[in-house]
N, CA, C and O atoms as CSV, one atom per row, in Angstrom:
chain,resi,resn,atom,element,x,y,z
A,1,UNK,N,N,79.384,127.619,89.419
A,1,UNK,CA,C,80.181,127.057,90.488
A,1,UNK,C,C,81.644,127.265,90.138
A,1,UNK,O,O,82.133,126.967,89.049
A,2,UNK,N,N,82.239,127.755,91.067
A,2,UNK,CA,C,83.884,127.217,90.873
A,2,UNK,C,C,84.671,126.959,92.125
A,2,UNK,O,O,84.284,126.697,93.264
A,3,UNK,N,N,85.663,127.076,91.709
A,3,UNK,CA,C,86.503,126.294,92.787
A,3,UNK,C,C,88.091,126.775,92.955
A,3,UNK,O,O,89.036,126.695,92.170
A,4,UNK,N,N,88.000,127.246,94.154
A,4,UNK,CA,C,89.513,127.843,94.457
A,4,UNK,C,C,90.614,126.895,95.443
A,4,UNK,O,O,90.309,125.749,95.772
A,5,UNK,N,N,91.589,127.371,95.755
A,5,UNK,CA,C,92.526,127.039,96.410
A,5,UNK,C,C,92.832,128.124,97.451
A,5,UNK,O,O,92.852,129.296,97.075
A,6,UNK,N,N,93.081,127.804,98.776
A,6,UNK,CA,C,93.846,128.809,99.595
A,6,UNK,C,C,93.951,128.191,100.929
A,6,UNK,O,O,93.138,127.503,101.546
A,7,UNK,N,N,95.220,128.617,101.257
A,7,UNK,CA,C,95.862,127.709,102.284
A,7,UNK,C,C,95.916,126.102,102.367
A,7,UNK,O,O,96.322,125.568,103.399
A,8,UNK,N,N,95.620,125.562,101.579
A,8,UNK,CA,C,96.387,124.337,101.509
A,8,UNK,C,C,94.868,123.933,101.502
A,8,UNK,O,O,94.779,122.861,102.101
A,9,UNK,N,N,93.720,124.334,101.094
A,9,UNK,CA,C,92.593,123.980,101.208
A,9,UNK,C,C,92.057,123.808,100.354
A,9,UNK,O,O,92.754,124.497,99.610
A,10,UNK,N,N,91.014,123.274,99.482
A,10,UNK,CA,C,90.131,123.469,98.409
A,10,UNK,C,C,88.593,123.800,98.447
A,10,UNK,O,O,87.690,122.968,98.536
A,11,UNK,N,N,88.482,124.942,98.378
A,11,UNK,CA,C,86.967,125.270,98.512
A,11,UNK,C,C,86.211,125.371,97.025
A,11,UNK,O,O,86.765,125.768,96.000
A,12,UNK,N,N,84.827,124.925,97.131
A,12,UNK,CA,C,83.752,125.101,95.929
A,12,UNK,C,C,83.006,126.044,96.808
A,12,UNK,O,O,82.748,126.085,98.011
A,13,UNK,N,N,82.633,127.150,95.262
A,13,UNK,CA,C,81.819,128.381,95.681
A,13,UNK,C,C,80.747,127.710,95.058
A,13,UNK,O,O,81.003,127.095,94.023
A,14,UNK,N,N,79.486,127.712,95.534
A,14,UNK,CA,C,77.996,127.500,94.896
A,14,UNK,C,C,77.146,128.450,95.414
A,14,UNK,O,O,77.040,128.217,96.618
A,15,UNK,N,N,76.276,129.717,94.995
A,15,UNK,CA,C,75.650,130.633,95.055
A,15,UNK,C,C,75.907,130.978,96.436
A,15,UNK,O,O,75.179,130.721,97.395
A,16,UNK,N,N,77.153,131.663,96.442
A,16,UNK,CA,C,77.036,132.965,97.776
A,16,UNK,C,C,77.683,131.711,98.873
A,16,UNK,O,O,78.319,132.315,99.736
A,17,UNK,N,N,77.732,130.379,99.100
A,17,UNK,CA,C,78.253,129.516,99.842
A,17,UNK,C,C,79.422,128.959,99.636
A,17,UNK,O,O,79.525,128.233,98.648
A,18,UNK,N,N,80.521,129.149,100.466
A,18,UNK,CA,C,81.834,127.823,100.800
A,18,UNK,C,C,81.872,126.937,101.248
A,18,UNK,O,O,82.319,126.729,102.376
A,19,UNK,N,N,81.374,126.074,100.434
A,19,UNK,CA,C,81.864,124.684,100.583
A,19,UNK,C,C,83.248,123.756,101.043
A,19,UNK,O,O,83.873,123.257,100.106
A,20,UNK,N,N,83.603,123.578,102.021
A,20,UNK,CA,C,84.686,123.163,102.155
A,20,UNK,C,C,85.399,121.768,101.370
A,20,UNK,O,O,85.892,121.152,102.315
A,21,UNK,N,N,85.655,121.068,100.240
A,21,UNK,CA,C,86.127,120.104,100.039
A,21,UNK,C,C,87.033,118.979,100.739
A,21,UNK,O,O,86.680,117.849,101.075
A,22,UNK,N,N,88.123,119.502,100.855
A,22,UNK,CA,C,88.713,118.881,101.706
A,22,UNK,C,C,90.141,119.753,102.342
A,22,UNK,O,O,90.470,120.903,102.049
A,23,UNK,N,N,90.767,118.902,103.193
A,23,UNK,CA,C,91.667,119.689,103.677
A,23,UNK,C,C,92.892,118.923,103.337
A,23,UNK,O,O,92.988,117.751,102.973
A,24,UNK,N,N,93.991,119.997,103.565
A,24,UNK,CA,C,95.407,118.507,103.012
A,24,UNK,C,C,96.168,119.129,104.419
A,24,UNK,O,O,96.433,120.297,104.703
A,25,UNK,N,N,96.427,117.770,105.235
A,25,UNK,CA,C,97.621,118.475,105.850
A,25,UNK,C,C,98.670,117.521,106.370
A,25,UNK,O,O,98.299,116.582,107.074
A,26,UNK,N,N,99.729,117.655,106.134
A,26,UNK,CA,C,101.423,116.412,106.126
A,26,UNK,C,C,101.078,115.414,105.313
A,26,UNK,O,O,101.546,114.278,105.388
A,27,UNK,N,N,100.180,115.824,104.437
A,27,UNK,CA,C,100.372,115.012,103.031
A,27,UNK,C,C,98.969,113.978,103.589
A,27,UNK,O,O,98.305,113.152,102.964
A,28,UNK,N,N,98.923,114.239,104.386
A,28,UNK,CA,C,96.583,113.093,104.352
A,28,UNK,C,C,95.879,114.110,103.736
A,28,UNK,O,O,96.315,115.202,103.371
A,29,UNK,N,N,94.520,113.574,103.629
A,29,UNK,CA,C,93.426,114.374,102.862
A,29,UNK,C,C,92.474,114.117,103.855
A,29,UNK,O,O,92.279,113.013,104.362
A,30,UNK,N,N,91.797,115.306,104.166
A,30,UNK,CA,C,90.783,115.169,105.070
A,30,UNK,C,C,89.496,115.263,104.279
A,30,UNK,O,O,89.263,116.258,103.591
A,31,UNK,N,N,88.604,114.182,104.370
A,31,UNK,CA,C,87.516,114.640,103.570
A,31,UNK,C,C,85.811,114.963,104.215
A,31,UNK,O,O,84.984,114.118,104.557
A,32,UNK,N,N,85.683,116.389,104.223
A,32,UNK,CA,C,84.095,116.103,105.152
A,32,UNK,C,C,83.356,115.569,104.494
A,32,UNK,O,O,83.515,115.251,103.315
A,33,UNK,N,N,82.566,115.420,105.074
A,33,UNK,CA,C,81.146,114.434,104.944
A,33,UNK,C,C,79.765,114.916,104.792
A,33,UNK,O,O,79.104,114.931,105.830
A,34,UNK,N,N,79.269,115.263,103.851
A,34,UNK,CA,C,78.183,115.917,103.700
A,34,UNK,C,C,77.200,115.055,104.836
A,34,UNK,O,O,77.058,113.875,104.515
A,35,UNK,N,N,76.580,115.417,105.968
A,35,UNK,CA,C,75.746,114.878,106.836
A,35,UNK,C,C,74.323,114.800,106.197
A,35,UNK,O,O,73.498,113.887,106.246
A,36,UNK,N,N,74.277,115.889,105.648
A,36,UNK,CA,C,72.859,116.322,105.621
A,36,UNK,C,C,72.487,115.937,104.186
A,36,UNK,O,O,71.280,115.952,103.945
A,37,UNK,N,N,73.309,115.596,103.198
A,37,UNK,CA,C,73.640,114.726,101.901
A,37,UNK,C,C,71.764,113.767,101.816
A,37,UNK,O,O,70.673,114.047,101.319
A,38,UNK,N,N,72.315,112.652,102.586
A,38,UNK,CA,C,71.673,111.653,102.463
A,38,UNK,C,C,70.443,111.557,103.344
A,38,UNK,O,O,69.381,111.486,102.725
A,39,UNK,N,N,70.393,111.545,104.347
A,39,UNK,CA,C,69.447,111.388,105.291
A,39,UNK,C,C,68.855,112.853,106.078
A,39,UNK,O,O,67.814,112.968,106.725
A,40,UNK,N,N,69.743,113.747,105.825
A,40,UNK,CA,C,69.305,115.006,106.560
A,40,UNK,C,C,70.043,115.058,107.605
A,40,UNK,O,O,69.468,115.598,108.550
A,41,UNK,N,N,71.188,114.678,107.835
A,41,UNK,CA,C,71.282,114.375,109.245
A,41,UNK,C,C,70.487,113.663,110.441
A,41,UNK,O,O,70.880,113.647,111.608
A,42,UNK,N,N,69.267,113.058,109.953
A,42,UNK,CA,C,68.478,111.893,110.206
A,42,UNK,C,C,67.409,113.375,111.069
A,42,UNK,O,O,66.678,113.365,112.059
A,43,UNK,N,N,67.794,114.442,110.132
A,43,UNK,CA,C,66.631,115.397,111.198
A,43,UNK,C,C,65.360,115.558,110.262
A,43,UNK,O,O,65.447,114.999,109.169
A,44,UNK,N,N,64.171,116.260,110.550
A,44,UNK,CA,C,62.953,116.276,109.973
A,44,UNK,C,C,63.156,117.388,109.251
A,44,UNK,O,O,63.064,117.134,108.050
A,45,UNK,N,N,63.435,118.708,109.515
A,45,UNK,CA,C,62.814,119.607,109.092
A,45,UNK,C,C,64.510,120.428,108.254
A,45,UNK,O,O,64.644,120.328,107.034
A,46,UNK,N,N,65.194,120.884,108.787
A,46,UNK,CA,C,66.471,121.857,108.129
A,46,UNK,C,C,67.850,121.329,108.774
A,46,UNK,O,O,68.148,121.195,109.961
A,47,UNK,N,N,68.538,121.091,107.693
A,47,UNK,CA,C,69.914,120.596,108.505
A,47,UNK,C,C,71.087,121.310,107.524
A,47,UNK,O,O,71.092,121.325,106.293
A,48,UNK,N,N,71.879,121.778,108.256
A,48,UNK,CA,C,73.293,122.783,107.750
A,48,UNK,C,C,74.227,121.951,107.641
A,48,UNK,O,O,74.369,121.434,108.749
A,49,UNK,N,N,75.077,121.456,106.788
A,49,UNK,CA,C,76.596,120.746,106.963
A,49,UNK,C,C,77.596,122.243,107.352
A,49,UNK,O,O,77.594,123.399,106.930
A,50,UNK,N,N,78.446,121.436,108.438
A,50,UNK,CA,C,79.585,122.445,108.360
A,50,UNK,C,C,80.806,121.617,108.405
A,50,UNK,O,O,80.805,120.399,108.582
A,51,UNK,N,N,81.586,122.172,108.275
A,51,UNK,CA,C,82.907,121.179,108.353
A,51,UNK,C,C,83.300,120.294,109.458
A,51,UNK,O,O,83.680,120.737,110.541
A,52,UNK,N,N,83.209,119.056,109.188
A,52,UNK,CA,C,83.243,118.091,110.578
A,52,UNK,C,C,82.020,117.939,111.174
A,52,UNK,O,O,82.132,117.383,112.267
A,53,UNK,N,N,80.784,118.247,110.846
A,53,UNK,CA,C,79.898,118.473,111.998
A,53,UNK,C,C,78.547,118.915,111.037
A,53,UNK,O,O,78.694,119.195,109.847
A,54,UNK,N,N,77.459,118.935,111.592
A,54,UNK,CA,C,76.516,119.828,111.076
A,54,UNK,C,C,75.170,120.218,112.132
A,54,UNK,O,O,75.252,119.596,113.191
A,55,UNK,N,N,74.402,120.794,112.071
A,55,UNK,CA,C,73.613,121.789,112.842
A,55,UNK,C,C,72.009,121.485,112.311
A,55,UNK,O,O,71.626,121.235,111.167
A,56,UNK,N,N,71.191,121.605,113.624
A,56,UNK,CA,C,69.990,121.746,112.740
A,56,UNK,C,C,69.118,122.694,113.066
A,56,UNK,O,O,69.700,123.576,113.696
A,57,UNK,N,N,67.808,122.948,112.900
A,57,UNK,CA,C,67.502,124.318,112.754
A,57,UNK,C,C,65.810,124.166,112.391
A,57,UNK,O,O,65.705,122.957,112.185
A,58,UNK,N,N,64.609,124.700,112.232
A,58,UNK,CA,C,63.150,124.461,112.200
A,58,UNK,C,C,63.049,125.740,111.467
A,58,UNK,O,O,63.681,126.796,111.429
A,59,UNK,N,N,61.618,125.039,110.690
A,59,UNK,CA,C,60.801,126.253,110.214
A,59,UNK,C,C,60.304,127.390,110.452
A,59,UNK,O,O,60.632,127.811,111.561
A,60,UNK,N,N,59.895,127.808,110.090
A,60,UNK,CA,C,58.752,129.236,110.636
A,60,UNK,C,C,57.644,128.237,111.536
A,60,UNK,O,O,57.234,127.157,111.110
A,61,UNK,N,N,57.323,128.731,112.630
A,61,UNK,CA,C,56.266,127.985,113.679
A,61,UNK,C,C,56.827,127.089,114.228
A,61,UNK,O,O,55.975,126.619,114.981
A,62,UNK,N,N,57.682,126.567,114.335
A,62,UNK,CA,C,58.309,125.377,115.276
A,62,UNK,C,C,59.313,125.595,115.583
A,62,UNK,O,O,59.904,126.302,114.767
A,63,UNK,N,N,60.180,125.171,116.905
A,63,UNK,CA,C,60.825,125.244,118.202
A,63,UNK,C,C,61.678,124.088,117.993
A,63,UNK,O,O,61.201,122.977,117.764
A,64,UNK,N,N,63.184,124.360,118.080
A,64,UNK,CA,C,63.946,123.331,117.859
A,64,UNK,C,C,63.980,122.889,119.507
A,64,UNK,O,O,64.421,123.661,120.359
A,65,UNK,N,N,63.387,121.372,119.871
A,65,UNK,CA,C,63.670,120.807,121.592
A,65,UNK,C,C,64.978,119.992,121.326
A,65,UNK,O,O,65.295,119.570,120.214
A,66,UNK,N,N,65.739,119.808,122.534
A,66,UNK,CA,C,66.413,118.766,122.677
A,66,UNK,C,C,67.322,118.346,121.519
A,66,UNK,O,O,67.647,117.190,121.247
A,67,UNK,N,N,67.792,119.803,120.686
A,67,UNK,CA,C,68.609,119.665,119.365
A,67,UNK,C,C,68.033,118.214,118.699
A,67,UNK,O,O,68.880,117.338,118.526
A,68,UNK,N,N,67.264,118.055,118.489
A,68,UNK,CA,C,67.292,116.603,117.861
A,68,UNK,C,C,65.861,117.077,117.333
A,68,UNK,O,O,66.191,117.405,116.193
A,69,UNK,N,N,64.435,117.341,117.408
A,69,UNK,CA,C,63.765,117.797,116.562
A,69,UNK,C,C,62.396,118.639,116.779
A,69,UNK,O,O,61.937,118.252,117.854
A,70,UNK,N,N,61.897,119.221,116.447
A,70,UNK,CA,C,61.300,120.582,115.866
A,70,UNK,C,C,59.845,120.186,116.292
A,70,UNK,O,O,59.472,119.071,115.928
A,71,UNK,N,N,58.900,121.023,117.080
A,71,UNK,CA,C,57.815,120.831,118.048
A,71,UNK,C,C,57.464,122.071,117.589
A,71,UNK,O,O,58.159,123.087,117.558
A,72,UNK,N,N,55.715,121.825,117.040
A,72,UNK,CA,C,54.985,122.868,116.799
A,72,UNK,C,C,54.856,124.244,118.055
A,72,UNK,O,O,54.942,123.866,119.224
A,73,UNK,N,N,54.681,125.605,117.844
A,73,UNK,CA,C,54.675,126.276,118.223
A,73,UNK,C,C,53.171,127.003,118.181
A,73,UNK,O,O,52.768,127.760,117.297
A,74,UNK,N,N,52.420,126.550,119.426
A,74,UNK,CA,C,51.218,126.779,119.268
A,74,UNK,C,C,51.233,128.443,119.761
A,74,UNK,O,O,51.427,128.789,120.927
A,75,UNK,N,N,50.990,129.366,118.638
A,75,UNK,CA,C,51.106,130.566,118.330
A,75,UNK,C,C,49.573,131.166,119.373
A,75,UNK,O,O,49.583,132.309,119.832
A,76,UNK,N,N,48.368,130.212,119.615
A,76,UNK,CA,C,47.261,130.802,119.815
A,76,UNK,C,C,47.622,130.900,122.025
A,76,UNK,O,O,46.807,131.417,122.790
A,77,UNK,N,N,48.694,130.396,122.394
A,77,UNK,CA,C,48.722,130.183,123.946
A,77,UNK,C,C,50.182,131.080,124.101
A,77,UNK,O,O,50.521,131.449,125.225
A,78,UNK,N,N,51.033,131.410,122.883
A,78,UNK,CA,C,52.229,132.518,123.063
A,78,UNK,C,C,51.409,133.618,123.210
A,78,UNK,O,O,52.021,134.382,123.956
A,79,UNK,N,N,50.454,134.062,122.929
A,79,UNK,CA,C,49.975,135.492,122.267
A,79,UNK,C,C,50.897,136.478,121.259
A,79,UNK,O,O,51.002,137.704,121.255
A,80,UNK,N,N,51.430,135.606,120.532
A,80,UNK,CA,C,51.695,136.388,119.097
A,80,UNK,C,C,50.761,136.564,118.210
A,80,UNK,O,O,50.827,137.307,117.231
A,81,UNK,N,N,49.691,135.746,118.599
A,81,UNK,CA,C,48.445,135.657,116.660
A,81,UNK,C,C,47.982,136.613,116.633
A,81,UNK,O,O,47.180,136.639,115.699
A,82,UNK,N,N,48.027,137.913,117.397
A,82,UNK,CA,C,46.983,139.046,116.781
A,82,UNK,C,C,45.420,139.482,116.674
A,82,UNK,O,O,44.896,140.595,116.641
A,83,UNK,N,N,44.742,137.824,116.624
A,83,UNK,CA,C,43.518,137.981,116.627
A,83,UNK,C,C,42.851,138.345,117.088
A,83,UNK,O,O,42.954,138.522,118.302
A,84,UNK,N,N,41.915,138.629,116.498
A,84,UNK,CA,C,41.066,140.143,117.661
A,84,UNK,C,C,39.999,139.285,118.447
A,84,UNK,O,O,39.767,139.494,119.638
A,85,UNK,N,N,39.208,138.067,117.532
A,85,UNK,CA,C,38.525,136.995,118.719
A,85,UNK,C,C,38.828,135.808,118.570
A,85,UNK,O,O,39.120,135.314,119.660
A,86,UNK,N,N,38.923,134.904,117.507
A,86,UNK,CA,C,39.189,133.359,118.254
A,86,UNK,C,C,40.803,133.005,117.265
A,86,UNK,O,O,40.984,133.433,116.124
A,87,UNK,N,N,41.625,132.309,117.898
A,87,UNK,CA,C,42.859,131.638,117.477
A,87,UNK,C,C,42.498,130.241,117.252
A,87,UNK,O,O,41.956,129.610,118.159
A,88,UNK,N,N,42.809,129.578,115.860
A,88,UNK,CA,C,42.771,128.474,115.786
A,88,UNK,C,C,44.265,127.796,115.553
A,88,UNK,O,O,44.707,127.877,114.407
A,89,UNK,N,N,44.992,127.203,116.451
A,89,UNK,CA,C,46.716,126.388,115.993
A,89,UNK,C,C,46.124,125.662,114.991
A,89,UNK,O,O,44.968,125.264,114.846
A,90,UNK,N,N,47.524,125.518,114.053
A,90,UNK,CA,C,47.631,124.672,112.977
A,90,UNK,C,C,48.873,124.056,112.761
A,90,UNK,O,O,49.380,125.144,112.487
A,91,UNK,N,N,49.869,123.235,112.633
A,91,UNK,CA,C,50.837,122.636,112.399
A,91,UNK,C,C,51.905,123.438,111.920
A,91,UNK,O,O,52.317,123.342,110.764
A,92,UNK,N,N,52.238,124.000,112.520
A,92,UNK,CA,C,53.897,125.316,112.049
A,92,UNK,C,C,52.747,126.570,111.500
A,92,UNK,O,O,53.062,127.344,110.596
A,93,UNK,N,N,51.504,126.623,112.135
A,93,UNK,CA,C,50.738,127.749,111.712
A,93,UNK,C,C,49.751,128.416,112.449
A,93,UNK,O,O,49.876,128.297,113.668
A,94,UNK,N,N,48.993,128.950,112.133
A,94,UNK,CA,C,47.765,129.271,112.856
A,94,UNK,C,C,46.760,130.036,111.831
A,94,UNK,O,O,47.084,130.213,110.657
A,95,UNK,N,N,45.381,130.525,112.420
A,95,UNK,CA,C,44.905,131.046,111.363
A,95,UNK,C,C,43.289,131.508,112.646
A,95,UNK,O,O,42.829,130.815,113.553
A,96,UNK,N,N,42.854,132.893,112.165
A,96,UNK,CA,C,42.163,133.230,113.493
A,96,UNK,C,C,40.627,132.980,112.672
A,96,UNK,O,O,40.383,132.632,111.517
A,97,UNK,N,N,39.949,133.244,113.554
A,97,UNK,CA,C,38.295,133.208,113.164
A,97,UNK,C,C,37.479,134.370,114.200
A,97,UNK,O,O,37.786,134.949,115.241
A,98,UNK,N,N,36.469,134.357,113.441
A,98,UNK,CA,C,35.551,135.186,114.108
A,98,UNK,C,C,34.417,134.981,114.230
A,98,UNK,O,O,33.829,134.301,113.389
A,99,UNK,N,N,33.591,135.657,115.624
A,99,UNK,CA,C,32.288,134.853,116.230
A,99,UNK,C,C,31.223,135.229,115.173
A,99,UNK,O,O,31.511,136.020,114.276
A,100,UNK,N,N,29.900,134.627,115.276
A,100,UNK,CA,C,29.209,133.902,114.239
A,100,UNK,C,C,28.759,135.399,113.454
A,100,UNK,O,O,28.418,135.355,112.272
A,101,UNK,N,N,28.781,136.432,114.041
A,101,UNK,CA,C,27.780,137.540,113.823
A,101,UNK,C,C,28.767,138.696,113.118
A,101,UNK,O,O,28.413,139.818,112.758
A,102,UNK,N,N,30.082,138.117,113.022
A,102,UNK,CA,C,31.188,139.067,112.377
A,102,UNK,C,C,32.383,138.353,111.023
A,102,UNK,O,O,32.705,137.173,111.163
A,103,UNK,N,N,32.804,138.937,110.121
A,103,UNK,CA,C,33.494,138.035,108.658
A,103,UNK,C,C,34.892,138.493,109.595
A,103,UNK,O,O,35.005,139.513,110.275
A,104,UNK,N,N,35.689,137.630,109.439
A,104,UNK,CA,C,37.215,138.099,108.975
A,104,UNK,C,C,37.916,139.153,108.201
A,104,UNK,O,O,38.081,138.915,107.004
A,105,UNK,N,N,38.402,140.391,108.725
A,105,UNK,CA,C,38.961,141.466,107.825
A,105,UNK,C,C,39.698,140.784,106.715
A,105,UNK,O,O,39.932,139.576,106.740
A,106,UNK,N,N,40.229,141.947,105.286
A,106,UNK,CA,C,40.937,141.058,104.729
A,106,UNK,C,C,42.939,141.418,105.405
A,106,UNK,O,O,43.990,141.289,104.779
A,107,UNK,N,N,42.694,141.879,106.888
A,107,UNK,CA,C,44.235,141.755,107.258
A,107,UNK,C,C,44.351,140.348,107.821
A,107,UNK,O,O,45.386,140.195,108.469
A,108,UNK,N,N,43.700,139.464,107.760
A,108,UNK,CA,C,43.165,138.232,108.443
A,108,UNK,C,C,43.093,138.076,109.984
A,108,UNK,O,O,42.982,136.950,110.469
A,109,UNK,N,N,43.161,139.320,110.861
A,109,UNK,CA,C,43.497,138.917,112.134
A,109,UNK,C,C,42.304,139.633,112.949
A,109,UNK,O,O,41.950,139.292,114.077
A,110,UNK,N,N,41.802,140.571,112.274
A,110,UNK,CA,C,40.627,141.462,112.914
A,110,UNK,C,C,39.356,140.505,112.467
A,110,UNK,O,O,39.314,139.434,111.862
A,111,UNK,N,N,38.294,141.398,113.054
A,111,UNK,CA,C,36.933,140.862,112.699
A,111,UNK,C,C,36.003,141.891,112.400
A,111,UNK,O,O,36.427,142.922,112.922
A,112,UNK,N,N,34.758,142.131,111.706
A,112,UNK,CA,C,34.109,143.492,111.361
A,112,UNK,C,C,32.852,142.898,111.320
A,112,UNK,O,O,31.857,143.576,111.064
């Protein structure tokens, strides 16, 4: 980690990220507020601090609604799953199957 100066600012570098510390300006100190620090920004799944403010954002399989939080993405009624016969949803997932008389390839989406 380190920590620079520029424009009247103080930033911390932590792997590849600027952190904003604080700001100085006519002699106050502005200090942000890590949102996502303590509670997450009171969100479930991914929350970004940015300066003044912060953002939130969902996993792989879920749909950010109503900026406020993250609703499974039933993959088997989009037609993204691939499967060649049955789609089973799973919670930010899915996973296919096949009828009684055929195994699962090992690409997991066909049947043989």
């Amino acid at each position: 980690m380190s920590v620079i100066a520029w424009m009247d600012s103080i930033y911390e570098i932590t792997n590849a990220k600027v952190v904003i510390i604080c700001l100085y300006l006519n002699n106050n100190v502005i200090i942000d507020i890590d949102e996502c620090n303590n509670t997450n920004g009171g969100f479930q799944q991914l929350c970004t601090n940015t300066f003044g403010s912060y953002y939130c954002s969902c996993n792989t399989g879920f749909n950010l609604r109503h900026n406020s939080f993250c609703a499974d993405v039933d993959e088997c009624s989009t037609g993204t799953n691939n499967c060649s016969h049955k789609c089973v949803n799973e919670i930010g997932s899915f996973h296919c199957e096949c009828f009684s008389d055929e195994v699962l390839s090992d690409d997991r989406v066909s049947c043989k």
